[in-house]
TIRO-2110 file (N, C-alpha, C; in Angstrom, 1 decimal):
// TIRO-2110
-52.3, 7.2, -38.0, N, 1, A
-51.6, 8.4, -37.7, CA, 1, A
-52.4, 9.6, -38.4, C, 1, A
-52.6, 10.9, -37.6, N, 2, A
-53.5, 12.0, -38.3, CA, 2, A
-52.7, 12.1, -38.9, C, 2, A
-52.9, 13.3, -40.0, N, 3, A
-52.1, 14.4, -41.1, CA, 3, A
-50.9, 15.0, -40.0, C, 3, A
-51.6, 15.4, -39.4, N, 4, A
-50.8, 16.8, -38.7, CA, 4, A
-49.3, 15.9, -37.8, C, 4, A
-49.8, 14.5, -37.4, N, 5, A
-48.5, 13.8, -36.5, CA, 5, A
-47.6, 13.3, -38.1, C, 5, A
-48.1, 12.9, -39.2, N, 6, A
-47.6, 12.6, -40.0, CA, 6, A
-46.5, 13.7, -40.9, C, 6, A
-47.4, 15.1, -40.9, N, 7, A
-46.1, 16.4, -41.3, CA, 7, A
-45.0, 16.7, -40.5, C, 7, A
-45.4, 16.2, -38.9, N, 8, A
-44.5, 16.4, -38.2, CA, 8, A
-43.1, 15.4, -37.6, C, 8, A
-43.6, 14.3, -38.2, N, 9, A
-42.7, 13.0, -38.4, CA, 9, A
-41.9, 13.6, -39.4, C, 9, A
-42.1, 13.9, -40.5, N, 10, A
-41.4, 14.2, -41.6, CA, 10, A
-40.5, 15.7, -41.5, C, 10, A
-41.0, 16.4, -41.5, N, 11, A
-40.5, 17.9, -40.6, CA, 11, A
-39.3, 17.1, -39.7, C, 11, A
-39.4, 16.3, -39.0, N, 12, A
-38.5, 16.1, -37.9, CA, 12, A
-37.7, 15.2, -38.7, C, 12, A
-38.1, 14.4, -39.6, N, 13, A
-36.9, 12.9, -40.6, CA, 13, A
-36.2, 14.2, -41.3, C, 13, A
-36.6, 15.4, -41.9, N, 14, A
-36.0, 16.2, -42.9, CA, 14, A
-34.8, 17.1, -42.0, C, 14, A
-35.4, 17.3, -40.7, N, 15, A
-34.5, 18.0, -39.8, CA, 15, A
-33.0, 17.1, -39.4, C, 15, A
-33.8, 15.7, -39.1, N, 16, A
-32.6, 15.4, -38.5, CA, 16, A
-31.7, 14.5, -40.1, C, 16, A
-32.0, 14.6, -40.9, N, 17, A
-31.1, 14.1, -42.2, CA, 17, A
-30.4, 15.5, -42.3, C, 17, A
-30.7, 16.3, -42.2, N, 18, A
-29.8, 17.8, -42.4, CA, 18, A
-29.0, 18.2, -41.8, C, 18, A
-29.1, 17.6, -40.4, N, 19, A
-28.4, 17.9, -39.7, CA, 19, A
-26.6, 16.9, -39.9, C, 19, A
-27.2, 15.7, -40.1, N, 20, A
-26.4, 14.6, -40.7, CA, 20, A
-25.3, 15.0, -41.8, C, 20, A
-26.6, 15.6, -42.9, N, 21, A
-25.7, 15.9, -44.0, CA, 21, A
-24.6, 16.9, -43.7, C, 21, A
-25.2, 17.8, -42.5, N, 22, A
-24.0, 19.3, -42.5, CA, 22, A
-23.0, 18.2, -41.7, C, 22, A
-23.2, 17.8, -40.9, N, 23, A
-22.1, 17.2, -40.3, CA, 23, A
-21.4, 16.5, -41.1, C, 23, A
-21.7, 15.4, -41.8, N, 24, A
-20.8, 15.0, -42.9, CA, 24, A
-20.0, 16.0, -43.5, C, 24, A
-20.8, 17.1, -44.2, N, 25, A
-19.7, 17.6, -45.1, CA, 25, A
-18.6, 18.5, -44.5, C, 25, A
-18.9, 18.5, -42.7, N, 26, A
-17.9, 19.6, -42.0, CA, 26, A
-17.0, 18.3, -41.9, C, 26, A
-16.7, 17.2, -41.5, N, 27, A
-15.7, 16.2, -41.6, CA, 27, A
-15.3, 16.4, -42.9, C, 27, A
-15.9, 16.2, -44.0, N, 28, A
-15.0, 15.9, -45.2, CA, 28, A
-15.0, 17.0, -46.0, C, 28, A
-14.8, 18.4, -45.2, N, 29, A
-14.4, 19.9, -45.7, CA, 29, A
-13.3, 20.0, -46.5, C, 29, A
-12.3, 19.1, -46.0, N, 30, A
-11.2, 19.2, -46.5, CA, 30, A
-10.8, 18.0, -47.6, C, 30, A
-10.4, 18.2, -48.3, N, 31, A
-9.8, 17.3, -49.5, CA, 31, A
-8.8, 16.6, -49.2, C, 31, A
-8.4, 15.8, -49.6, N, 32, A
-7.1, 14.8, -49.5, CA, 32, A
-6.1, 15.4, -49.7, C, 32, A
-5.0, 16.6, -50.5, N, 33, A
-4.6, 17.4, -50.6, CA, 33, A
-4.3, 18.5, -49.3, C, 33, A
-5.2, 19.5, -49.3, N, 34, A
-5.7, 20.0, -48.1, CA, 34, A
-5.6, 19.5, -46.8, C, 34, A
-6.2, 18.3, -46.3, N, 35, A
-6.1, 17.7, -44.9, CA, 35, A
-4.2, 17.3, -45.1, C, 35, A
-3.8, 16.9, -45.6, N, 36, A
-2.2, 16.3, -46.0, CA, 36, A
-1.8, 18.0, -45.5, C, 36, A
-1.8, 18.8, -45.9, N, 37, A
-1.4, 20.2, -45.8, CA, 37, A
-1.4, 20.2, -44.2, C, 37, A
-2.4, 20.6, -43.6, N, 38, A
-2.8, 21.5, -42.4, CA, 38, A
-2.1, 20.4, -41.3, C, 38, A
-2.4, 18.8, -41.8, N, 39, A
-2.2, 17.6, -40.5, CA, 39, A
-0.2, 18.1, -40.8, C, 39, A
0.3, 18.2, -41.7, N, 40, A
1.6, 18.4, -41.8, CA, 40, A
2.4, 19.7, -41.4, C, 40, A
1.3, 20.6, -41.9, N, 41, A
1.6, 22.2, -41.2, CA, 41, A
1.6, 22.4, -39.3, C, 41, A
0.5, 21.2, -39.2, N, 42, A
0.4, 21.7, -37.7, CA, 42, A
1.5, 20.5, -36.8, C, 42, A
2.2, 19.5, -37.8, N, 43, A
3.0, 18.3, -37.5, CA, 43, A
4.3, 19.6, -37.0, C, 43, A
4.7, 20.3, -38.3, N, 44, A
5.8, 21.3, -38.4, CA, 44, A
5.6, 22.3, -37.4, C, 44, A
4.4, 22.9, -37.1, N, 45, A
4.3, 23.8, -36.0, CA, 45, A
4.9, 23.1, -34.9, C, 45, A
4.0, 22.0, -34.9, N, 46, A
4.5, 21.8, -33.0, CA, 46, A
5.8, 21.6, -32.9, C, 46, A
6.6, 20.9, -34.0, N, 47, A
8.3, 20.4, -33.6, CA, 47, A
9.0, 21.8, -33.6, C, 47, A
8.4, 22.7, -34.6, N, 48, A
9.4, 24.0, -34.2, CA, 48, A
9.0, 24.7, -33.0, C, 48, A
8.1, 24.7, -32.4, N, 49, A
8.3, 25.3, -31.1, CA, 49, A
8.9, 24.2, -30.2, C, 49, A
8.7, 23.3, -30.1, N, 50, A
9.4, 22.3, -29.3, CA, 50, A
10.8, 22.1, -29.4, C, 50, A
11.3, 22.3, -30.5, N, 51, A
12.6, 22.7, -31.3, CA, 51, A
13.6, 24.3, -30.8, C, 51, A
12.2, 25.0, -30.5, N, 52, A
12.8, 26.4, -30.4, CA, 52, A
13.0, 26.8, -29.1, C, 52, A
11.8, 25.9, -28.0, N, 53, A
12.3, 26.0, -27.4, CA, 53, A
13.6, 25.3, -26.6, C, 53, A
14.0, 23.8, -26.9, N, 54, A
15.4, 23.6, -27.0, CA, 54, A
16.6, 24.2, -27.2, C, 54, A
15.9, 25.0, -28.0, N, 55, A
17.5, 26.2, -28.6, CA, 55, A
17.7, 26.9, -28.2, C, 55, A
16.8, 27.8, -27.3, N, 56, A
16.6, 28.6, -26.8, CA, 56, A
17.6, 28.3, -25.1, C, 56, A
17.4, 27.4, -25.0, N, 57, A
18.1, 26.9, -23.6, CA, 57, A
19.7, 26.3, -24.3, C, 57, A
19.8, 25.5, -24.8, N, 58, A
21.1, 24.5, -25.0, CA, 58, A
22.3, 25.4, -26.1, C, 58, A
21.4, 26.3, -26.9, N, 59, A
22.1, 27.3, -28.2, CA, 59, A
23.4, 27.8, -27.4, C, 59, A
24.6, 28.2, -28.4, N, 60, A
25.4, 28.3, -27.6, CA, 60, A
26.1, 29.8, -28.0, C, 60, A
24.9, 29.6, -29.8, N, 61, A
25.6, 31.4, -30.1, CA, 61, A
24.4, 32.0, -29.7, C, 61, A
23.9, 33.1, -29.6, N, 62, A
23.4, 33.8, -28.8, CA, 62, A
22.2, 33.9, -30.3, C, 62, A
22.6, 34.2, -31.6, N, 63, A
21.3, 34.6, -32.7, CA, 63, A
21.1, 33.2, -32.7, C, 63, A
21.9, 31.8, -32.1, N, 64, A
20.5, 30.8, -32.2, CA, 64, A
19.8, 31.0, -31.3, C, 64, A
19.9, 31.0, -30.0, N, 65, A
19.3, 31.5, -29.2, CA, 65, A
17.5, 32.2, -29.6, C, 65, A
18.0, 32.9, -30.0, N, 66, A
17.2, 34.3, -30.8, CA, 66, A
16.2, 33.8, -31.5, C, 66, A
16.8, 32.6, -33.0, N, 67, A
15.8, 32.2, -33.5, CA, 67, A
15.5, 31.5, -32.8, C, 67, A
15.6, 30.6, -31.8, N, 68, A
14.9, 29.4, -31.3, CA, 68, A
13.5, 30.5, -30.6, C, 68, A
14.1, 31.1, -30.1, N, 69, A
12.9, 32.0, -29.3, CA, 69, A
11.6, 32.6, -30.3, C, 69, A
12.1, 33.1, -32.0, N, 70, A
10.9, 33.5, -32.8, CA, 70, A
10.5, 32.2, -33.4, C, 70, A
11.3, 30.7, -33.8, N, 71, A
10.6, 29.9, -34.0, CA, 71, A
9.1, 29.8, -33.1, C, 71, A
9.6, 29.8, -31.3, N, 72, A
8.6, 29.4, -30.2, CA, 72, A
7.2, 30.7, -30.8, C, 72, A
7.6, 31.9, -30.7, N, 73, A
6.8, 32.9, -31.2, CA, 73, A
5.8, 32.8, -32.0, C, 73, A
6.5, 32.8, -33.7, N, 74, A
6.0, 32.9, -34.9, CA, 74, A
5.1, 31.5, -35.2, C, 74, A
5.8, 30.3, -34.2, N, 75, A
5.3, 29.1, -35.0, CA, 75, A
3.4, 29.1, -33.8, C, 75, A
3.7, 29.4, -32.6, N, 76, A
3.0, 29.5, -31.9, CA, 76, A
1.4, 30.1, -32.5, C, 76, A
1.9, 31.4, -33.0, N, 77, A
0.8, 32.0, -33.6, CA, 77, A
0.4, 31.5, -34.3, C, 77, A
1.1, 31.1, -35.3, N, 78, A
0.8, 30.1, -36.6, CA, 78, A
-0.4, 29.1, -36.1, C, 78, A
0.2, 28.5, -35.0, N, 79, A
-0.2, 27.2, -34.5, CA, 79, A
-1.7, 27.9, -34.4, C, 79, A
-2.1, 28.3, -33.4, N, 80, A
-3.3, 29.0, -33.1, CA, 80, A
-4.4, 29.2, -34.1, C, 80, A
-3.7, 29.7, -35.2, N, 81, A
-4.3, 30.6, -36.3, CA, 81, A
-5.0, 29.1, -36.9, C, 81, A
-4.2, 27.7, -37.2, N, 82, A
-3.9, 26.7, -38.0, CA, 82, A
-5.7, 25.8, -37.1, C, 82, A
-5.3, 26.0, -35.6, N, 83, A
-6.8, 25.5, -35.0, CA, 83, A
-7.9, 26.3, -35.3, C, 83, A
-8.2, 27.3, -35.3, N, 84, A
-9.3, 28.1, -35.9, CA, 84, A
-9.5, 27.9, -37.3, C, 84, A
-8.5, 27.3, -37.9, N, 85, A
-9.4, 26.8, -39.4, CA, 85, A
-10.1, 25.2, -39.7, C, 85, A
-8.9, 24.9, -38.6, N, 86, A
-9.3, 23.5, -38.3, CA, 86, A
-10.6, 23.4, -37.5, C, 86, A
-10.7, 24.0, -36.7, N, 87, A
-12.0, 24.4, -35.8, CA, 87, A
-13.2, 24.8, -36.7, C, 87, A
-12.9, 25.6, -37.5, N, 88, A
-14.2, 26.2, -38.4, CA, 88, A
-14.5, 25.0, -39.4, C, 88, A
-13.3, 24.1, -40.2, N, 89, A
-13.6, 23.1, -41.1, CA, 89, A
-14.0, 22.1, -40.8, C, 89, A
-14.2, 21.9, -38.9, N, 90, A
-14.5, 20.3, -38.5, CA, 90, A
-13.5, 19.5, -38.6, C, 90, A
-12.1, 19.8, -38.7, N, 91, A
-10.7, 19.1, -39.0, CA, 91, A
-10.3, 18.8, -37.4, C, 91, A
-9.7, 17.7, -37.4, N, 92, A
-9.0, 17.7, -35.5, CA, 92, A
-7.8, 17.2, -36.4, C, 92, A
-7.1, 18.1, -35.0, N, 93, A
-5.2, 18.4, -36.0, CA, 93, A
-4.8, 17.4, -35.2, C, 93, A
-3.3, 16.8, -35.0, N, 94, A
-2.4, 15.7, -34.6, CA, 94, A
-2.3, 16.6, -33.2, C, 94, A
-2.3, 15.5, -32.5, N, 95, A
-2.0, 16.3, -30.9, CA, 95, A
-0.8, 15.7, -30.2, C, 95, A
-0.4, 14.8, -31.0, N, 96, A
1.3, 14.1, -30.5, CA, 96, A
2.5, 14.1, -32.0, C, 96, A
3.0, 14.4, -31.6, N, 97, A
4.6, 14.8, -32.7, CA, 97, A
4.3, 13.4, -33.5, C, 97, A
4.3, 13.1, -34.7, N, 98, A
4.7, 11.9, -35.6, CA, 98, A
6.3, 11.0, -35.1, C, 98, A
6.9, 9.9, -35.2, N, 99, A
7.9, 9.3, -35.3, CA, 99, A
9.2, 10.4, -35.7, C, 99, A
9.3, 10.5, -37.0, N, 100, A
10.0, 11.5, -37.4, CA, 100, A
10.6, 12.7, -36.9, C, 100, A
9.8, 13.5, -36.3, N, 101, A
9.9, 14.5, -35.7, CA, 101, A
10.4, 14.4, -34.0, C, 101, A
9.8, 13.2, -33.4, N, 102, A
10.4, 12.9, -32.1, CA, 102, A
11.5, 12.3, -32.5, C, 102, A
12.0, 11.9, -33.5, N, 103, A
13.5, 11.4, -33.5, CA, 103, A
14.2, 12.6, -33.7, C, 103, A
14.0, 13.6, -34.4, N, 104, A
14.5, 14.8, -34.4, CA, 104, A
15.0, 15.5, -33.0, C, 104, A
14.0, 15.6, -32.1, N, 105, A
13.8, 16.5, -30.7, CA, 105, A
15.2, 15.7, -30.0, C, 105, A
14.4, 14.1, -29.7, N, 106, A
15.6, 13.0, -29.8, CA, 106, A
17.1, 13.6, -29.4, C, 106, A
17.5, 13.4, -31.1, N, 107, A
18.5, 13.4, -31.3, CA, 107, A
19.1, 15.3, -31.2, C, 107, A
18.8, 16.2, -30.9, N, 108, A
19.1, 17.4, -30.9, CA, 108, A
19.3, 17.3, -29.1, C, 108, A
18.4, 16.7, -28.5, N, 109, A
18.4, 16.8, -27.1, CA, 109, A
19.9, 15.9, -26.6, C, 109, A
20.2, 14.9, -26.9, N, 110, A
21.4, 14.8, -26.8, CA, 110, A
22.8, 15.3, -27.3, C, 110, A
22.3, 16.5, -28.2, N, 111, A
23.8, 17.8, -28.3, CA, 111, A
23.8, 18.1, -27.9, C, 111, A
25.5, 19.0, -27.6, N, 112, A
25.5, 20.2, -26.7, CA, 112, A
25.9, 20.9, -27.5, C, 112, A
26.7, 22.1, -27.4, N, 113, A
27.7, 22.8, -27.8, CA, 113, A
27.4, 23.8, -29.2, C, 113, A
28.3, 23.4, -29.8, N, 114, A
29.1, 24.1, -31.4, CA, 114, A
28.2, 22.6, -31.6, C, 114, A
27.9, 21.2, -32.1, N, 115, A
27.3, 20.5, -32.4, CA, 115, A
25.9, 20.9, -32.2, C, 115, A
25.3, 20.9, -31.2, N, 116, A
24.4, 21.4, -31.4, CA, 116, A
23.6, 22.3, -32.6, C, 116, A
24.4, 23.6, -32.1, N, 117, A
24.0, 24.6, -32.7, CA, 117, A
23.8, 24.1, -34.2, C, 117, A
24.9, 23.5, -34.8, N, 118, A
25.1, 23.2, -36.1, CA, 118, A
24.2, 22.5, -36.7, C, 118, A
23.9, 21.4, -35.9, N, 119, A
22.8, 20.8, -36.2, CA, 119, A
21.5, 21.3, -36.0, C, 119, A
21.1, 22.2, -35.3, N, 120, A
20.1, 22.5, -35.2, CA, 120, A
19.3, 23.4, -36.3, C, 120, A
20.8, 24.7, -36.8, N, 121, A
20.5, 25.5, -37.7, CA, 121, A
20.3, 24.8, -39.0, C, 121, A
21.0, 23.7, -39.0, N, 122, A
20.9, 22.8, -39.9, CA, 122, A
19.5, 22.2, -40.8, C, 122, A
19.0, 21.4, -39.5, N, 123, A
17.9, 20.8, -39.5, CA, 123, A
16.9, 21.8, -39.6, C, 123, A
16.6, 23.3, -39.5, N, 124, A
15.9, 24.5, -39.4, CA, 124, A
16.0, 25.2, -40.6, C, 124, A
17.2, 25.1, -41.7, N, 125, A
17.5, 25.3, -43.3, CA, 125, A
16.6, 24.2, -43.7, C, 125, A
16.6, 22.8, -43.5, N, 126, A
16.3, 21.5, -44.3, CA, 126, A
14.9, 22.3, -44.2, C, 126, A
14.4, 22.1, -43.0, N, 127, A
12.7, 22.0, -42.7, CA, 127, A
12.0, 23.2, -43.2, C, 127, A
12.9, 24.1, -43.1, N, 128, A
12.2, 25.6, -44.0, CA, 128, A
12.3, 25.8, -44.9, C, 128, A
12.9, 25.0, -45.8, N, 129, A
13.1, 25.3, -47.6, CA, 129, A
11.7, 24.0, -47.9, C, 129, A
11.4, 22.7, -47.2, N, 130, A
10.4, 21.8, -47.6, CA, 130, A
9.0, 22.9, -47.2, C, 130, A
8.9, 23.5, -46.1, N, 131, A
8.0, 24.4, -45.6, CA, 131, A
7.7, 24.8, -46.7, C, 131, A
8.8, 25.9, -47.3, N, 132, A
8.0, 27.4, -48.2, CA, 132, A
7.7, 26.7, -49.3, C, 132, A
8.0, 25.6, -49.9, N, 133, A
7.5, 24.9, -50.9, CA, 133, A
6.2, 24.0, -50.9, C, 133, A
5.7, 23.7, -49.2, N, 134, A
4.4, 23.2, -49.0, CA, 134, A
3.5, 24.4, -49.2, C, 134, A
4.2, 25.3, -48.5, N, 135, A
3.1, 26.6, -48.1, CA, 135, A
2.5, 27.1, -49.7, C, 135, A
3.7, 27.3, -50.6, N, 136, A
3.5, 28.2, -51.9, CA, 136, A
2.6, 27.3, -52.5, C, 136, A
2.9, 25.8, -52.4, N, 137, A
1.4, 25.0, -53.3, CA, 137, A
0.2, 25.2, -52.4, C, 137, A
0.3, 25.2, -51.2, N, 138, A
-0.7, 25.5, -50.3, CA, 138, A
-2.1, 26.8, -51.0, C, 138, A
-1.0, 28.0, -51.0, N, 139, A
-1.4, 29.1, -51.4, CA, 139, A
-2.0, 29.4, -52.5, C, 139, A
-1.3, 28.3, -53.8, N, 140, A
-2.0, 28.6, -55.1, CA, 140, A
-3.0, 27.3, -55.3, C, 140, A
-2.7, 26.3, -54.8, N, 141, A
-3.5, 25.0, -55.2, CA, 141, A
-4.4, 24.6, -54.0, C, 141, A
-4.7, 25.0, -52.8, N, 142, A
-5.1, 24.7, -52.0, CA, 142, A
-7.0, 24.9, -52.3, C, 142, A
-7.9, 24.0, -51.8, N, 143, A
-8.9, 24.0, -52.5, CA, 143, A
-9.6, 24.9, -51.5, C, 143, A
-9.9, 24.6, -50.8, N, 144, A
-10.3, 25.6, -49.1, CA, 144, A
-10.3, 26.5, -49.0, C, 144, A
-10.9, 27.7, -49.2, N, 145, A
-10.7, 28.9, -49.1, CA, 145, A
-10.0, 29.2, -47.7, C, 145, A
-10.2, 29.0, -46.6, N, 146, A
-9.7, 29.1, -45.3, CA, 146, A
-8.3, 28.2, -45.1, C, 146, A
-7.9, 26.9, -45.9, N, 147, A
-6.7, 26.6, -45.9, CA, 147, A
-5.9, 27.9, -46.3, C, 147, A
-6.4, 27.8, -47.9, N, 148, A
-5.5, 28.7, -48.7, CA, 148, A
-5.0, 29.9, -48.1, C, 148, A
-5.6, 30.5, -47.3, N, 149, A
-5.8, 32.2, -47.0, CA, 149, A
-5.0, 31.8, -45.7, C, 149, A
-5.0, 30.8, -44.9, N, 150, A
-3.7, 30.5, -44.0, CA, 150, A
-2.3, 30.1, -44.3, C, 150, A
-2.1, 29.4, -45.3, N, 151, A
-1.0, 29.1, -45.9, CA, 151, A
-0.6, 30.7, -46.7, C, 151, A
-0.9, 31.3, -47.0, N, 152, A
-0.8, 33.0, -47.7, CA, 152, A
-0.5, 33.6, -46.8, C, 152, A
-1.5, 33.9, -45.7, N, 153, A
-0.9, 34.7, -44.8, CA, 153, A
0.6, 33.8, -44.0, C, 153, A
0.8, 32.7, -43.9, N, 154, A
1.6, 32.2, -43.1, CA, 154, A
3.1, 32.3, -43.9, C, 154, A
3.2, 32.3, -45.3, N, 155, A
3.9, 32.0, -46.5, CA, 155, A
5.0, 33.0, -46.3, C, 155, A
4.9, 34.3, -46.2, N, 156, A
5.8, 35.1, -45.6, CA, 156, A
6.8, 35.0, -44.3, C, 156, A
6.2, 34.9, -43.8, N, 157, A
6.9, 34.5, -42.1, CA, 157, A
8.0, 33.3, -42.6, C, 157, A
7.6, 32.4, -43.1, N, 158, A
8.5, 31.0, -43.4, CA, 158, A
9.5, 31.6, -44.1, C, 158, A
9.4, 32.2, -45.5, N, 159, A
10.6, 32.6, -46.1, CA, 159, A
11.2, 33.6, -45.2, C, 159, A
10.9, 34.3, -44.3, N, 160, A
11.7, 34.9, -43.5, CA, 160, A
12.8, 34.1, -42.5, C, 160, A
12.0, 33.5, -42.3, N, 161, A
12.7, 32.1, -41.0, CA, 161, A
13.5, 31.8, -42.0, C, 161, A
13.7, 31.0, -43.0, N, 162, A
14.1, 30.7, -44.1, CA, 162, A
15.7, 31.2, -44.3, C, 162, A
15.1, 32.4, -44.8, N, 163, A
16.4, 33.8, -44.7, CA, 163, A
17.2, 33.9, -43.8, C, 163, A
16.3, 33.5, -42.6, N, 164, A
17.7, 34.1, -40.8, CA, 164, A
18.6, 32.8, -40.9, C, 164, A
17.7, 31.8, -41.1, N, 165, A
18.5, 30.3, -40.5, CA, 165, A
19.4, 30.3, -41.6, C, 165, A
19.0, 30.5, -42.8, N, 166, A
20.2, 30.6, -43.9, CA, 166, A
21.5, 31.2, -43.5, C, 166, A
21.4, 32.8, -43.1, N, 167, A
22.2, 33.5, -42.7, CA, 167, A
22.9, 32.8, -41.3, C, 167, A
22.0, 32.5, -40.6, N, 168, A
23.0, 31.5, -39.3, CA, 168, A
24.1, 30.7, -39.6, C, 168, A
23.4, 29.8, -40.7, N, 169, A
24.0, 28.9, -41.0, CA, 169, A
25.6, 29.2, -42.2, C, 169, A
25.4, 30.6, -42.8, N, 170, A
26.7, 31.1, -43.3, CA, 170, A
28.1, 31.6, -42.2, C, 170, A
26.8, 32.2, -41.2, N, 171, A
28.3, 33.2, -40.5, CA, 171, A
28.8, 31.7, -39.2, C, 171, A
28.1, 30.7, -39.1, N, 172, A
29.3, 29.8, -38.3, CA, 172, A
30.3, 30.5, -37.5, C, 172, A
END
């Protein structure tokens, strides 16, 4: 083999190990920590729009109604925002609800009424107080710069959801 086929064998082994390595390290962008975060964040997105929009139909006071409709909204965006980091980090997010959460939809889909509702706002207090507590470690402990800066911007919104479903759940 000349010189010149020989630089260019190597030129081409150096190109395609690089290419390798970037690809590896966009799969394993995310830390064990981190991926647990975003696969769980985006687990919580999808059941509260799926969630919201159930309430939004079956709710029977009118501010569930309401929130079911900014869950569909807020969590929507979220959602979105949550694939563009996943998208930039080489992450692929859960594309079907976990066990847990379809037992949840489940079980809400067979209420009606004053039950319903109750349960719903219910289940919507539980899941938003574990939320702002994922998000806040998210925000300070999160190793990702693009996790982190999603769980921050997202951190507000939750404690607000937080706040309304609380308040739902007082005036009954």
């Amino acid at each position: 083999m000349n010189p010149a086929m020989q630089t260019k064998l190597k030129l081409n082994s150096f190109v395609a190990l690089t290419v390798i390595a970037s690809a590896s390290s966009a799969l394993a962008a995310l830390d064990e920590a981190d991926a647990k975060f975003v696969n769980a964040a985006a687990q919580g997105g999808m059941v509260e729009v799926k969630l919201g929009k159930l309430a939004e139909k079956k709710a029977t006071r009118a501010e569930v109604k309401e929130f079911g409709a900014m869950m569909v909204t807020d969590h929507s965006k979220a959602g979105d925002e949550l694939k563009k980091v996943a998208k930039t980090e080489g992450v692929e997010l859960p594309q079907k609800l976990d066990a847990k959460h379809t037992a949840l939809i489940s079980k809400l889909e067979g209420l009606s009424g004053e039950e319903f509702d109750k349960t719903y706002v219910s289940a919507m207090v539980k899941d938003h107080q574990e939320d702002v507590e994922e998000f806040k470690t998210a925000s300070k402990k999160a190793n990702n710069p693009e996790v982190k800066a999603f769980a921050t911007k997202t951190l507000p919104v939750i404690e607000q959801h937080l706040a309304r479903v609380k308040a739902l759940e007082k005036a009954k």
